[in-house]
C-alpha positions as CSV (number, residue, x, y, z in Angstrom):
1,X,-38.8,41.8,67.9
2,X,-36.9,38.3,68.3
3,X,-39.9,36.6,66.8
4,X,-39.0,38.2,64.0
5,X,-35.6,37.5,63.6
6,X,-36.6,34.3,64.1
7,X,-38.3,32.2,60.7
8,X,-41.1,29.9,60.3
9,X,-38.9,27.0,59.3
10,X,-37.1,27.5,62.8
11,X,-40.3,28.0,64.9
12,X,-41.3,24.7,63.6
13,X,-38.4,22.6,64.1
14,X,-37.5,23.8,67.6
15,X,-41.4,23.6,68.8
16,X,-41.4,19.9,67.3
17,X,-37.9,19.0,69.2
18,X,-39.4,20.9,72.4
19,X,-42.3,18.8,72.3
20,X,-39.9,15.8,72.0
21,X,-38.5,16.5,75.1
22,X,-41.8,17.7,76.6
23,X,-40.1,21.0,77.3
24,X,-41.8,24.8,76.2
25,X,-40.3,26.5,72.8
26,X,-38.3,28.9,75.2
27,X,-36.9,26.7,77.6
28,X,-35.3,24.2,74.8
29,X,-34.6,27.4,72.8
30,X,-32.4,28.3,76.6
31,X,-31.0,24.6,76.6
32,X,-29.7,24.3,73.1
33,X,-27.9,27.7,73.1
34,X,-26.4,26.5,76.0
35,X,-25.1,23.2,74.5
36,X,-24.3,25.0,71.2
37,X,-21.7,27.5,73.4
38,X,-20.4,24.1,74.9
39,X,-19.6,22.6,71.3
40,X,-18.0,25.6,70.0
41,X,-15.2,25.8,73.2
42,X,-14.9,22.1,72.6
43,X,-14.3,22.3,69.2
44,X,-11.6,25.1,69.6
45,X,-10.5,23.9,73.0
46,X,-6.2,23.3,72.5
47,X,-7.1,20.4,75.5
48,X,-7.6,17.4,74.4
49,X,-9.6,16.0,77.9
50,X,-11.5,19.5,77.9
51,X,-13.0,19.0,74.6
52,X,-14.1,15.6,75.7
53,X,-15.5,16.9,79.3
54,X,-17.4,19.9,77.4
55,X,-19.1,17.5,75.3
56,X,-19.8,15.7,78.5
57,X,-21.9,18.7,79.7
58,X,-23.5,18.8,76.5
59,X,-25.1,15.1,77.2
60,X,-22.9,13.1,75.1
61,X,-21.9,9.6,77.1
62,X,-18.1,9.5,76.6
63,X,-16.1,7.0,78.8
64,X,-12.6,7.5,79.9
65,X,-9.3,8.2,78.2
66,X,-11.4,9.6,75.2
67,X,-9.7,11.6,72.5
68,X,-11.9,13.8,70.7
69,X,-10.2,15.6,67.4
70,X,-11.1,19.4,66.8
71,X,-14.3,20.6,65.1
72,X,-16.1,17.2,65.9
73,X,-19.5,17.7,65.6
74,X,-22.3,15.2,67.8
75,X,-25.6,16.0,67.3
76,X,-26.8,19.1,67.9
77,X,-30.6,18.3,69.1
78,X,-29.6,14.7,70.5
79,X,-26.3,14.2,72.1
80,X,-27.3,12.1,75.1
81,X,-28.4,9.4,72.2
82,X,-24.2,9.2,71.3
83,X,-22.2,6.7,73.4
84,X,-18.4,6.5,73.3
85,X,-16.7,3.8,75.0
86,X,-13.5,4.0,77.3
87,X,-9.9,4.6,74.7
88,X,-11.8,6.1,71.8
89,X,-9.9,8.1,69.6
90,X,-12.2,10.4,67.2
91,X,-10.0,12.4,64.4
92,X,-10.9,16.0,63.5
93,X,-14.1,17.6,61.6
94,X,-15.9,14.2,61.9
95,X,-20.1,14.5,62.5
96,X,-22.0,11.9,64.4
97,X,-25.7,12.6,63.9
98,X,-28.5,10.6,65.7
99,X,-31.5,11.7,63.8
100,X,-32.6,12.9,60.1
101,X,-35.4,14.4,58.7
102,X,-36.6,15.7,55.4
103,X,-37.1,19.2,54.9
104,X,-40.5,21.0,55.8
105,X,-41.9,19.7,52.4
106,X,-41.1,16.3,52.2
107,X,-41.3,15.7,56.1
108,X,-44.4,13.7,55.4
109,X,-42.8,11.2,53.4
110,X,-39.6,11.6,55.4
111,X,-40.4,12.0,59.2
112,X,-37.6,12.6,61.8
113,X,-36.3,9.3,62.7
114,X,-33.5,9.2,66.4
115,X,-31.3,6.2,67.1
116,X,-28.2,6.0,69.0
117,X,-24.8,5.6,68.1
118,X,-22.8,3.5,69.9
119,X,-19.0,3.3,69.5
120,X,-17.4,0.4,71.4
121,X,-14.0,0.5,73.5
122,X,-10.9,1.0,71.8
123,X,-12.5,1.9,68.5
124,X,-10.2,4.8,66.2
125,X,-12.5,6.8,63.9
126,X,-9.9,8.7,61.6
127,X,-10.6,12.7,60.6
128,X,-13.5,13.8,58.5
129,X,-15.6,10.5,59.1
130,X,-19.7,10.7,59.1
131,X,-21.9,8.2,61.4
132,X,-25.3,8.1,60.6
133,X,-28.2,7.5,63.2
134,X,-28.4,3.9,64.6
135,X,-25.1,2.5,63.9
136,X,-22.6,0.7,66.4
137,X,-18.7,0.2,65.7
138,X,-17.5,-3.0,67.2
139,X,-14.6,-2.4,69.9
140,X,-10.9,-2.3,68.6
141,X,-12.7,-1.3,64.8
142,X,-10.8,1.5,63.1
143,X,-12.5,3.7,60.8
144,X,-10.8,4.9,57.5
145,X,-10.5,8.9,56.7
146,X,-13.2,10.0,55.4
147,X,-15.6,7.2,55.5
148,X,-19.4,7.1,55.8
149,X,-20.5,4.8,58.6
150,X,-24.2,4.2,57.6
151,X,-24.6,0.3,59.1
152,X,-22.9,-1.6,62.2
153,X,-19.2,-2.4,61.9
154,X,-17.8,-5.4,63.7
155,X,-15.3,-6.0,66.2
156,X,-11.6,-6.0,65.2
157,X,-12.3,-4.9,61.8
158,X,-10.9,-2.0,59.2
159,X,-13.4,-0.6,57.6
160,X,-13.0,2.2,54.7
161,X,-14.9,4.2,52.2
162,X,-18.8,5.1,51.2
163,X,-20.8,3.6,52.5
164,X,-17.7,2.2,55.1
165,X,-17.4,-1.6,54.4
166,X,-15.1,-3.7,56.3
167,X,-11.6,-4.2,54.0
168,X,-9.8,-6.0,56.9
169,X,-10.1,-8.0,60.4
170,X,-7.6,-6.9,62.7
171,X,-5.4,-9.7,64.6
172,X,-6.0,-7.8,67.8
173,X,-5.2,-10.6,70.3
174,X,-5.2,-8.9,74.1
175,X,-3.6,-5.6,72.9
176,X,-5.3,-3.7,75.1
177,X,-3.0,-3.5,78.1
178,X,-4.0,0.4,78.5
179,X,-5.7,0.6,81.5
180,X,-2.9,-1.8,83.3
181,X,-0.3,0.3,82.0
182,X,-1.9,3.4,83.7
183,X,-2.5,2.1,86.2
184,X,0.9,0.8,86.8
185,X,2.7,4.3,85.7
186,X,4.4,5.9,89.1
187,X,2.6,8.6,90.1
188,X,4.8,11.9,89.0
189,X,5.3,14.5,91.8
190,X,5.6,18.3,90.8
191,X,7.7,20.2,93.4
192,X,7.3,24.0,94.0
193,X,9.0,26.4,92.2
């Protein structure tokens, strides 16, 4: 009965990831369910460092002090090839995807191709953004709204638009005081009601 709800185009693409990941059809099938529960609390999730920790469990590498926007999407069959440096910021409804494919027909001429996407400390990606596999944004880079990040950005740059192209270097001359300011912050005490 579940084979049937389940199509031919589906029992293909899962059996080629399982084999990826040298797991059985059923036990990847388990997995991703799992991980696609995890995205949708994290995408709904009203707290900020929640959304970032279920993403976490999913496989995505995220570093500390990592905001992560609602309805961010990280790829669905390869999160653990997504790295986010420490005091990223990562605006809603953006999609980082770490592999492509063509469709069953053309897969031939298009196989499925995974790289990982590395974005550097400090790095701002502003809502509704797209990274494509095998790029890496340069630390203290911010990404316009809306932009298509399809090849690497450099440090200290603004970059805008489709494809993203760098407008702007940013003067960012040892800004990045965060960590020292935490650190320094007095620890706040909550008394008992």
């Amino acid at each position: 009965m579940v084979s049937e709800m389940v199509s031919d185009r589906d029992k293909i693409c899962f059996g080629e990831i399982a084999e990826h990941y040298h797991e059985n059809f059923l036990v990847f099938g388990i997995k991703y369910f799992w991980k696609w529960l995890l995205e949708r609390l994290a995408s709904t999730c009203p707290i900020p460092s929640w959304r970032a920790k279920f993403h976490k469990m999913r496989g995505v590498n995220i570093g500390k002090n990592v905001y992560i926007g609602y309805d961010v999407i990280f790829d669905r069959l390869h999160p653990e090839m997504i790295t986010i440096e420490d005091f990223v910021e990562i605006g809603d409804r953006c999609i980082l995807s770490a592999h492509s494919r063509g469709s069953l027909t053309t897969r031939n001429a298009y196989p499925r191709t995974i790289e990982p996407i590395i974005i550097r400390h400090g790095v701002s990606v502003n809502p509704g953004c797209i990274i494509t596999q095998g790029v890496e944004i340069g630390e203290n880079s911010i990404i316009g709204i809306g932009s298509v990040v399809s090849r690497n950005i450099s440090p200290n740059s603004l970059a805008l638009g489709f494809p993203a192209k760098v407008v702007k270097k940013l003067d960012v001359v040892n800004e990045d005081k965060t960590e020292e300011k935490l650190e320094a912050r007095p620890e706040v005490k909550s008394e008992a009601c």
